[in-house]
Phi, psi and omega in degrees: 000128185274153189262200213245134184265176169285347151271018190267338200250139199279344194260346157254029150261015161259071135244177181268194200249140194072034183226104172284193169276001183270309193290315195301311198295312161315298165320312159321277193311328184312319177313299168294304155357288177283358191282325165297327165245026170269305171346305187245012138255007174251021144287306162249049177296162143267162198253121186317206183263336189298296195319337182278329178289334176288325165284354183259356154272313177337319196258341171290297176304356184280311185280348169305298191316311176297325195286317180318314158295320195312302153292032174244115166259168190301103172331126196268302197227076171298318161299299182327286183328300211297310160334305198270312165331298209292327186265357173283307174285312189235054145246022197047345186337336178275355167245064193228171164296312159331298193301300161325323170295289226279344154322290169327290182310300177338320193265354186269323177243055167047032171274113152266354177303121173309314182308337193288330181248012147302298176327287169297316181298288195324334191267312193270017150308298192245341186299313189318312186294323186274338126345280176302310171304296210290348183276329182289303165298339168307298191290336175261331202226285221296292215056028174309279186309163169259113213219112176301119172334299180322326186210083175262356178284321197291333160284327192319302188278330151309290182316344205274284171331308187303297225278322195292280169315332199275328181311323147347297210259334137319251171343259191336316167284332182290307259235326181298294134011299215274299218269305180272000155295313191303285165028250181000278194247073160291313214284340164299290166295305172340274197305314201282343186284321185309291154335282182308289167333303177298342190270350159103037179265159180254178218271303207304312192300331194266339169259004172269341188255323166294339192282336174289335210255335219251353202301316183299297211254313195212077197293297202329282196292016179260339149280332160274334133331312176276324206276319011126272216299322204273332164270356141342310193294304206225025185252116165002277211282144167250353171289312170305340145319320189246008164273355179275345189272320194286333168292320154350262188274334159049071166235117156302355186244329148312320149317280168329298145009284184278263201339318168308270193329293208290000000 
């Protein structure tokens, strides 16, 4: 078999003169070579400052996110939960004025479980009723309390009333509660953000890093720090972050705070 020479081959005749197909395919390959190792020096290059701040939020929120999944506990009673769910959804109550309320408080007194806020609507439902039953059976058969027949509808309707409010007042007191842990530890976080700013860290790098210091001694404001640190990251507006801190936590000294930054 004769084999095939280059002038057999249509592509040499565009080639220029004294450059055979044996120099193009060398050429070629030289090409790709180098196109290969520019390729894989610039995958391992070092990475400028942006670049290095973009990647070190990416992997901070990745480790929020986990540590976050992490610290969720386990649902106990998934049919209950599941129950109250189906009757909550289908009186609608989550798109209610309640709900609206009752997010704030929630978030004030460090409930974040979605489940928390099947839970306080399904109570301010069922307590009134339940409540109310039990002054009626009392006032009719038990007679623990001393309570006069003739007007045994008139506890009823306290209890009813009683039943309605106390989740309300139960959130407000977790929320109160709350407020004077942050309190406590400003003087703390003060002083570790002071530390960072002198050590040259930017506002994002210094609450993710007091939020770690604080994680131990002062989970409150160490959570709220990181949830802070983490809309930073990715909320448009960087101002709506710390107006989000301040519907939180409802702190004067966290106010203050934030007013200084913005």
């Amino acid at each position: 078999m004769k084999p095939i020479q280059p002038q057999d081959l249509e592509i040499s005749r565009w080639l220029p003169s004294g450059i055979g197909l044996d120099d193009m395919i060398a050429g070629l390959a030289a090409m790709a070579t180098l196109a290969t190792i520019f390729a894989l020096w610039h995958a391992l290059r070092p990475k400028d400052a942006f670049e290095r701040r973009l990647a070190q939020i990416i992997e901070n929120r990745e480790g929020m996110r986990r540590q976050a999944v992490a610290a969720r506990p386990r649902r106990q009673l998934p049919r209950t939960v599941g129950l109250m769910r189906a009757a909550v959804t289908r009186l609608n109550l989550l798109h209610s004025q309640h709900a609206a309320e009752a997010r704030l408080l929630l978030a004030r007194a460090g409930l974040r479980s979605p489940d928390a806020m099947i839970a306080f609507l399904f109570a301010r439902l069922s307590l009134p009723m339940l409540f109310a039953v039990a002054v009626l059976v009392d006032s009719s058969l038990l007679d623990v309390l001393p309570l006069p027949h003739e007007l045994h509808f008139v506890p009823a309707v306290g209890a009813a009333l009683l039943g309605f409010y106390a989740p309300k007042l139960y959130l407000s007191n977790a929320a109160a509660k709350r407020a004077k842990k942050l309190q406590l530890a400003l003087p703390d976080g003060l002083d570790l953000m002071v530390i960072c700013a002198e050590a040259g860290l930017s506002l994002d790098a210094t609450l993710v890093r007091v939020s770690r210091e604080l994680a131990g001694s002062f989970p409150e404001l160490a959570e709220e720090f990181a949830i802070t640190a983490a809309e930073l990251t990715f909320l448009p507006d960087r101002r709506a972050a710390f107006d989000n801190l301040n519907s939180r936590t409802d702190c004067e000294g966290i106010r203050a705070i934030v007013n200084t930054l913005q």
